[in-house]
TIMARVO-33122 format. One record per residue (C-alpha): residue in three letters; residue number from 1; x, z, y. Coordinates in Angstrom, 3 decimals. Layout:
BEGIN
   code   pos          X          Z          Y
    ALA   NUM          X          Z          Y
...
//
This chain:
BEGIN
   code   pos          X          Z          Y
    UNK     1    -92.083    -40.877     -0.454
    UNK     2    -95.312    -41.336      1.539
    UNK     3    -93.827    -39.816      4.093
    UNK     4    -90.851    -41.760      3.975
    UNK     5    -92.700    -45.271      4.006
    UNK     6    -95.084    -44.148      6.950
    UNK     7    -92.522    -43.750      9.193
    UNK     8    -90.629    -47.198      8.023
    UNK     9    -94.571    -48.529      8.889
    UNK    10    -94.569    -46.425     12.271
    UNK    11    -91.147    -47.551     13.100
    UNK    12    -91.567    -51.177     12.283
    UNK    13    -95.352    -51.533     14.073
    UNK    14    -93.937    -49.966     17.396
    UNK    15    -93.436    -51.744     20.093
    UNK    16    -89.749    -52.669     21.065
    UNK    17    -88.135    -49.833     23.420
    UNK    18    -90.777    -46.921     22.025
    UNK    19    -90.714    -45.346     18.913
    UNK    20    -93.037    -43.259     17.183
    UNK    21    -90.404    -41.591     15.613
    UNK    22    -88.463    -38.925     17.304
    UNK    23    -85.439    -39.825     18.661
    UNK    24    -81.954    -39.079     16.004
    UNK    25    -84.549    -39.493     13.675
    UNK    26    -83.996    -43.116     12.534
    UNK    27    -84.549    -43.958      9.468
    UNK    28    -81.346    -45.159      7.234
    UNK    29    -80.732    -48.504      6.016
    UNK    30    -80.117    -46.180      2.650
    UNK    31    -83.754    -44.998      2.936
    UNK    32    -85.090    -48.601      3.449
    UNK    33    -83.638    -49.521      0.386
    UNK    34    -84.732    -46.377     -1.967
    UNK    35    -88.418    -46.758     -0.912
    UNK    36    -88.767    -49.731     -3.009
    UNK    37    -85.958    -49.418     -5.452
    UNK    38    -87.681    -45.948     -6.436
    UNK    39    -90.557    -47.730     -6.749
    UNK    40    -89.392    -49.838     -9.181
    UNK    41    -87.049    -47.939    -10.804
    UNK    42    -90.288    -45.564    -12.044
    UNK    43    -92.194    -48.532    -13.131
    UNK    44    -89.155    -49.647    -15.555
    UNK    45    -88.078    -46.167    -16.366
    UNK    46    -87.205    -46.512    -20.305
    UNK    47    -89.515    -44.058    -22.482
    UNK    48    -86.958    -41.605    -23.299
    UNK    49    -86.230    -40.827    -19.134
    UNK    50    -88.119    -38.888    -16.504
    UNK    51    -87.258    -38.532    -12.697
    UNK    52    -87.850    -35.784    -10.321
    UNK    53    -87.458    -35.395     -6.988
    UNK    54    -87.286    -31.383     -5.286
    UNK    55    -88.454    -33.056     -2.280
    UNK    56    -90.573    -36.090     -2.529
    UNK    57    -89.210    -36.984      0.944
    UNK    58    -85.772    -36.806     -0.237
    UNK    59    -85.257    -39.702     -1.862
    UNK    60    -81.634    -40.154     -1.974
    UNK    61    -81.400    -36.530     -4.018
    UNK    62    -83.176    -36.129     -7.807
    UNK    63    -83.295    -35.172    -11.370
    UNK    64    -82.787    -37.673    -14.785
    UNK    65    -83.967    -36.038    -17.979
    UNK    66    -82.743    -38.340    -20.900
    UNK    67    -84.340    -36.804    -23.961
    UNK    68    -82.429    -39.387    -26.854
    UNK    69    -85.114    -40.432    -29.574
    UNK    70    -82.346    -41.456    -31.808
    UNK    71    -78.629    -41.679    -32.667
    UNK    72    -76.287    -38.319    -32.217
    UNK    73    -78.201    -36.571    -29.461
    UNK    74    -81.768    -37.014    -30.969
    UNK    75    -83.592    -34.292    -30.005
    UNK    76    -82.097    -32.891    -26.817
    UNK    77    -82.600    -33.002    -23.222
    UNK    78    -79.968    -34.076    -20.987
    UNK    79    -80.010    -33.642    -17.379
    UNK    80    -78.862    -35.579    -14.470
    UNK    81    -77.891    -34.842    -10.605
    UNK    82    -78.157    -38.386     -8.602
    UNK    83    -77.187    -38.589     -5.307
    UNK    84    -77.414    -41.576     -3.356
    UNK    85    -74.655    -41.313     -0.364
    UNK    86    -75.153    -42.836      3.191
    UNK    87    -72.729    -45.761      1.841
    UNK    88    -75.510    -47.160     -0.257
    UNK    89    -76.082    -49.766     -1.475
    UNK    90    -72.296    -50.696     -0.730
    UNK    91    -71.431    -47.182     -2.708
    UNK    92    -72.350    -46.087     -6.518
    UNK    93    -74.268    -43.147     -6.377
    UNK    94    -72.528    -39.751     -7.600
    UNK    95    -73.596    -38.839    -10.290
    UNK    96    -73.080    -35.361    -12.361
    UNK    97    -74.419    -34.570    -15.908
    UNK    98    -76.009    -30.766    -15.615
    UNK    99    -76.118    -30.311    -19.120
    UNK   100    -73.221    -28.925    -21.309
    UNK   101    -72.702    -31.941    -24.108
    UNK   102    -70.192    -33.186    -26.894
    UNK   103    -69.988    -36.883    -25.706
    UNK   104    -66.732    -39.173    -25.608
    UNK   105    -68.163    -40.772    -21.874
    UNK   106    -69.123    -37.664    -20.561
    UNK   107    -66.955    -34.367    -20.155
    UNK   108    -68.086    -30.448    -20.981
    UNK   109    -67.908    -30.199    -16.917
    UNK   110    -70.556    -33.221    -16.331
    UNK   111    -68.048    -36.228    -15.224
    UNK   112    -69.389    -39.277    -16.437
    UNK   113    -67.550    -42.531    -17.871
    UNK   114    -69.819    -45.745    -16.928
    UNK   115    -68.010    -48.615    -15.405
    UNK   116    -71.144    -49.165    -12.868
    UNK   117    -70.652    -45.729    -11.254
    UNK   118    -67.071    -46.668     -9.992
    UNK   119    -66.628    -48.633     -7.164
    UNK   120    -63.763    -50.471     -8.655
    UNK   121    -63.693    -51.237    -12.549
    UNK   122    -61.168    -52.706    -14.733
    UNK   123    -64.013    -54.307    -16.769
    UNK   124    -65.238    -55.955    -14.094
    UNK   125    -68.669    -54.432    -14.925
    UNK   126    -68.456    -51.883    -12.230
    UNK   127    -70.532    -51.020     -8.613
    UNK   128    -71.394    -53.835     -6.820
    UNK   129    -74.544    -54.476     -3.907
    UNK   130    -76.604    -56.275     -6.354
    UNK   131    -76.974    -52.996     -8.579
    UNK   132    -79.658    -51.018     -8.417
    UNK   133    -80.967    -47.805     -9.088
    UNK   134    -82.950    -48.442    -12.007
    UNK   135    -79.331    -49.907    -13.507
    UNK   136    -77.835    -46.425    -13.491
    UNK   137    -80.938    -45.083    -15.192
    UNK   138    -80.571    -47.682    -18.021
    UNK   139    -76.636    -47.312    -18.250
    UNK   140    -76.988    -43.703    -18.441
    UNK   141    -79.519    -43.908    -21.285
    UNK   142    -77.562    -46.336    -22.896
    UNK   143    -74.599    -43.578    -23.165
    UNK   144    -77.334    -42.129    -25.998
    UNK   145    -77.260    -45.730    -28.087
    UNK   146    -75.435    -48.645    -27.403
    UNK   147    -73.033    -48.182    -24.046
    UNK   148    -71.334    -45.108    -26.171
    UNK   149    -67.558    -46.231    -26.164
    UNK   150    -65.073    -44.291    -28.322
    UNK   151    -62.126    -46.894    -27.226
    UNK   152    -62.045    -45.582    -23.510
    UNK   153    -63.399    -41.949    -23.774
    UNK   154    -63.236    -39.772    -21.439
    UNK   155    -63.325    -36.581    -23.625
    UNK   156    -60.431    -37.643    -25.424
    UNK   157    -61.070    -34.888    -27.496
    UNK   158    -64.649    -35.277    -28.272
    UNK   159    -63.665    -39.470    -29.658
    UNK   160    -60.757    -38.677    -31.682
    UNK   161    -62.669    -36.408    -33.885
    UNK   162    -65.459    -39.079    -34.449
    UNK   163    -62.638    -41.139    -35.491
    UNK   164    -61.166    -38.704    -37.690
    UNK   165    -64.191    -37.022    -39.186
    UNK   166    -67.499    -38.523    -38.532
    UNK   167    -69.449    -35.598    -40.116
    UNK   168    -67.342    -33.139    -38.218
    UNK   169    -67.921    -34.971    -34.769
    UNK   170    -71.832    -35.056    -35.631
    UNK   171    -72.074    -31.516    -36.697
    UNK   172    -70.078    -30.620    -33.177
    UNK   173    -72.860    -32.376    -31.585
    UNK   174    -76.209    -30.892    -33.128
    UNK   175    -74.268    -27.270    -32.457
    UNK   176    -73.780    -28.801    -28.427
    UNK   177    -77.583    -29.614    -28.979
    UNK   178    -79.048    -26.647    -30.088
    UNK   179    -77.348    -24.494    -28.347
    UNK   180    -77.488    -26.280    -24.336
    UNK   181    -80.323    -29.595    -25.099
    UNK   182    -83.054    -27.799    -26.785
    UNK   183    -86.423    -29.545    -25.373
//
């Protein structure tokens, strides 16, 4: 990241027709953004989240670890692949759970059902400019508690057994847990 704002400094101080930056090397409008929305987002990260990046000069590529401290999924560590595309901030960012789950908004192969990761969103509550990184963070924690939707599941599956057997769909769950979440 220090990297990353240097040369927005370098680029910005330099006088107009030279660059200290080499040339192809210009730094994306998508990059200009995620300096100070990554900025934020890890000063508003909620408790149970943590964020890596590989490559600290990589912004647009990193890690979520949701580790729930309540409801169904108490207990376990979840991971997340974010990838910010080129088309930011116009673009959601794709977004792929890595860890195997038993979730109604999020399938065994990592898809993920939040309205504000699809560009266009029958509730209305979908991508648009305004939205920010650290909204994705707190909409994918919220799949833990309070976003978790069994009317519009995606594993169809995985909400028709919560509303056939509650104990049955929790007991799925803390065997999904211990076997692929264990902190």
């Amino acid at each position: 990241m220090i990297t990353l704002t240097r040369k927005l400094k370098n680029e910005n101080d330099a006088p107009s027709g030279s660059s200290t930056i080499e040339p192809g090397k210009r730094v994306s409008i998508r990059d200009r953004l995620l300096v100070k929305e990554v900025q934020e987002m890890e000063q508003t990260l909620p408790g149970t989240c943590r964020v890596r990046f590989e490559d600290p000069h990589l912004l647009h590529d990193f890690y979520l670890t949701i580790t729930p401290d309540e409801g169904f999924w108490a207990g376990g560590r979840f991971r997340f692949h974010i990838y910010v595309t080129e088309e930011y901030n116009m673009a959601p960012p794709s977004v792929k759970c890595l860890t195997k789950l038993w979730h109604p908004n999020i399938s065994e192969h990592g898809d993920i059902c939040l309205s504000l990761l699809r560009q266009n969103s029958i509730d209305g509550m979908g991508w648009a400019p305004t939205r920010k990184l650290k909204d994705i963070i707190w909409g994918l924690n919220s799949l833990f508690t309070d976003l978790l939707n069994f009317d519009d599941p995606l594993n169809i599956e995985a909400a028709e057994l919560y509303l056939k057997d509650k104990e049955a769909f929790q007991s799925t769950v803390r065997e999904y847990v211990t076997q692929y979440a264990k902190r």
